[in-house]
TORSEFI-467798 format. One line per 8 residues: number of its first residue (from 1); their letters; for each residue x, y, z of C-alpha. Coordinates in steps of 0.2 Angstrom, whole numbers, plus 2048, in hexadecimal, padded with zeros to 3 digits. Each point is the difference from the previous one (the first is absolute). Example, Ala and Ser with C-alpha at 12.3 -4.5 7.8 and 13.67 -1.06 7.14 Angstrom:
<sites>
1 = as = 83E,7EA,827  806,811,7FD
</sites>
This chain:
<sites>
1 = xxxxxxxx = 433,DD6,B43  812,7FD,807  7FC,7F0,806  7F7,7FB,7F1  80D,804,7F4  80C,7F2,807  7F3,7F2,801  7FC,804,7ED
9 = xxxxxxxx = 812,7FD,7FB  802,7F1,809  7EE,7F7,7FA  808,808,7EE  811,7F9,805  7F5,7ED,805  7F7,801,7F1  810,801,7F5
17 = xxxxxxxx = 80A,7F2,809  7ED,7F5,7FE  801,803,7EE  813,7FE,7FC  7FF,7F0,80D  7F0,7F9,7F6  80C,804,7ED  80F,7F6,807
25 = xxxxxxxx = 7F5,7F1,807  7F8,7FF,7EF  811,803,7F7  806,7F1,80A  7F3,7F7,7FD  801,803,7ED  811,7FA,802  7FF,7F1,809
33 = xxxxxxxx = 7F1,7F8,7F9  80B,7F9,7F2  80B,7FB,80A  7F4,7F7,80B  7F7,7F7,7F1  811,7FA,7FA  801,7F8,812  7F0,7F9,7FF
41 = x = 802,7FA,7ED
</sites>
């Protein structure tokens, strides 16, 4: 159980930074597609 406890807080820990990392690619992507199509047009 001690050992168990800090794996489960670290693949919590993964699973948070995976989801804010996915959020600010998509952020960035929603931001910069304009900008690219302005580019492009």
């Amino acid at each position: 159980m001690i050992l168990n406890a800090p794996q489960g807080a670290s693949f919590v820990a993964l699973g948070v930074m995976g989801v804010a990392m996915s959020l600010f690619k998509l952020n960035y992507l929603i931001v910069a597609l304009p900008n690219l199509m302005n580019l492009v047009f």
